[in-house]
C-alpha positions as CSV (number, residue, x, y, z in Angstrom):
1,X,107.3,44.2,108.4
2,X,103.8,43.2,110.2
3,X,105.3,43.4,113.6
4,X,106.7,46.5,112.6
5,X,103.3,47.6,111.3
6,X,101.2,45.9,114.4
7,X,103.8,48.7,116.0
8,X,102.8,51.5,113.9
9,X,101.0,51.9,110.8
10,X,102.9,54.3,109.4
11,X,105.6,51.5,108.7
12,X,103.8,50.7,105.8
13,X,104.8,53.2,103.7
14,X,108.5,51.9,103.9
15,X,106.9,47.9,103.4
16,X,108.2,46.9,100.0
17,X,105.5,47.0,96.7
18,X,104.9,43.2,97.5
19,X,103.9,43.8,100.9
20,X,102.1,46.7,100.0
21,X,100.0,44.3,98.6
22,X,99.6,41.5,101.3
23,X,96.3,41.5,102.4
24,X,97.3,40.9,106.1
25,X,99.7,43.3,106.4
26,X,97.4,46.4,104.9
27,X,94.5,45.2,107.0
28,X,96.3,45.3,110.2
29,X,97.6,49.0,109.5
30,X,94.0,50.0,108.3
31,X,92.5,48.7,111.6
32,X,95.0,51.2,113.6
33,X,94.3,54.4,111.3
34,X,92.4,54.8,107.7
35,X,95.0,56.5,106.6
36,X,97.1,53.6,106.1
37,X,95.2,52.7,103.0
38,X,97.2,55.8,101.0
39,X,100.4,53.4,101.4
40,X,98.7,50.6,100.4
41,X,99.3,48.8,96.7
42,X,96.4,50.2,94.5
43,X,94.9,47.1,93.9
44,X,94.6,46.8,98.2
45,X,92.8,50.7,98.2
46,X,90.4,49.5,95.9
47,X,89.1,46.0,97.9
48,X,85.9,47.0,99.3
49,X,86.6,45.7,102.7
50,X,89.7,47.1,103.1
51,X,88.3,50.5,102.3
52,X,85.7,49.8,104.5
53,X,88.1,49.0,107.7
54,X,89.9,52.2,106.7
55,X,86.4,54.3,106.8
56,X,85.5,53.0,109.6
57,X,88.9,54.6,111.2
58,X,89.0,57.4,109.4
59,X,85.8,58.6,107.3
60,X,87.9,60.9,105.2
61,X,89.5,58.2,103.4
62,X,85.8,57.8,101.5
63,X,86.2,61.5,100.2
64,X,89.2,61.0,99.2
65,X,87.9,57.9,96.7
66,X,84.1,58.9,96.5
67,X,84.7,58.9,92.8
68,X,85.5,55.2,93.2
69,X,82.4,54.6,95.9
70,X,79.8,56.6,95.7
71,X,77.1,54.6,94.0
72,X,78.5,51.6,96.7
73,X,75.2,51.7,99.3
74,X,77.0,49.5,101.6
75,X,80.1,51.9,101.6
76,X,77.6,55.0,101.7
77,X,75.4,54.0,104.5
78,X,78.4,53.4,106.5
79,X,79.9,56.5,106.0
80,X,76.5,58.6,106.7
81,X,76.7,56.6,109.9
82,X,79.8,59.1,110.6
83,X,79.7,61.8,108.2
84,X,76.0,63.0,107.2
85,X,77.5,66.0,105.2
86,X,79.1,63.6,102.7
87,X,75.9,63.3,101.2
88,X,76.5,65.6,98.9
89,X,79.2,63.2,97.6
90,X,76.7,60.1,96.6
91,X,74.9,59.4,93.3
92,X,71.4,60.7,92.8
93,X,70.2,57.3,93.3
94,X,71.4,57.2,96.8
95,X,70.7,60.8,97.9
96,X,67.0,59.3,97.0
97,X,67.3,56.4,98.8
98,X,65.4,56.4,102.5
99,X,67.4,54.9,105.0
100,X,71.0,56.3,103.5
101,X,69.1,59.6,104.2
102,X,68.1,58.8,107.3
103,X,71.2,57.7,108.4
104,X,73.0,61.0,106.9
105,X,70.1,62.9,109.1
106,X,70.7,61.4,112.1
107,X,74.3,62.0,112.2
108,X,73.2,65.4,111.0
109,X,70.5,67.4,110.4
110,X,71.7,70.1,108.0
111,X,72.8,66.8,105.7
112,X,68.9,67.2,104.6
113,X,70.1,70.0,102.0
114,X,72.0,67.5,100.0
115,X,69.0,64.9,99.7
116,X,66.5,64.3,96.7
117,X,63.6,66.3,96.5
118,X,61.4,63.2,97.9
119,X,63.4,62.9,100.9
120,X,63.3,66.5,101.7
121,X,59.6,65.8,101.8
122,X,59.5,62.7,104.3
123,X,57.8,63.6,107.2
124,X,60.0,61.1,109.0
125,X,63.2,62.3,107.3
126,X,62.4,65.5,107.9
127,X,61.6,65.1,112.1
128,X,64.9,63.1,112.1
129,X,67.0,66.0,111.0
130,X,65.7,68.6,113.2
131,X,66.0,65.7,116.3
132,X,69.5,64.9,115.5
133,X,72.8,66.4,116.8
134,X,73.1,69.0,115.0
135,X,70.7,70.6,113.8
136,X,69.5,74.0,112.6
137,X,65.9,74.3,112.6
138,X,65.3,77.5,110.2
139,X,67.7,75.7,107.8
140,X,66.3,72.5,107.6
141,X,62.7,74.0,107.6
142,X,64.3,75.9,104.5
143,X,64.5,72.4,102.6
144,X,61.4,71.4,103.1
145,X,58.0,71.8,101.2
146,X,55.1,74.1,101.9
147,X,52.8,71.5,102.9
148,X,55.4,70.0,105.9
149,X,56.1,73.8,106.9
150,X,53.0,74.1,107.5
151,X,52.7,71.1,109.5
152,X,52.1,71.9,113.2
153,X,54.1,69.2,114.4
């Protein structure tokens, strides 16, 4: 079954239960396409760094267990590396916390609507949204408090 899966991913989901739950085998599917981790056994989708391989391949797979993740910062700030908009699916505590922001910013600006109210009041926060790739300026001012619109910079 690994060479099979080194092959193709998608020969995991034939793998038998046991091997649905070797380590090895999952990781090497995982590392070709996230989406492996859905034919994974369920104690495998729920290791932390085998969910993290998957993200890394396919970001979606963190939406699909954000109930599972989402107070996980190192989880979190991986995925804002690749999905701002998936802010919106964190705790509180992390939609508060600077540089998961900033990285949810970067990747883009319009993210800034799903932040705390302290972060949509960073003046560094804030300038990283409207500099990032994709940004909408009259939004993001939207977001922001009186005291930064009026901010000539």
């Amino acid at each position: 079954v690994l060479e099979a899966v080194k092959q193709n991913w998608c020969a995991l989901e034939y793998a038998s239960d046991k091997l649905k739950n070797n380590r090895n085998i999952v990781l090497v599917a995982v590392n070709q396409n996230g989406r492996a981790l859905k034919y994974a056994s369920n104690e495998l989708q729920n290791d932390s760094e085998i969910l993290i391989k998957a993200i890394s391949q396919n970001n979606e797979m963190f939406r699909d267990r954000k109930h599972i993740y989402y107070k996980n910062r190192k989880i979190v700030l991986l995925v804002m590396k690749t999905c701002g908009n998936y802010l919106q699916d964190v705790s509180t505590e992390l939609k508060n916390d600077y540089e998961i922001v900033l990285e949810a910013v970067k990747q883009n600006g319009n993210a800034l609507q799903y932040a705390s109210e302290d972060m949509k009041n960073n003046y560094n926060i804030v300038l990283a949204a409207i500099q990032s790739n994709n940004p909408v300026p009259e939004l993001i001012i939207s977001f922001v408090s009186e005291e930064l619109r009026n901010n000539e910079e």
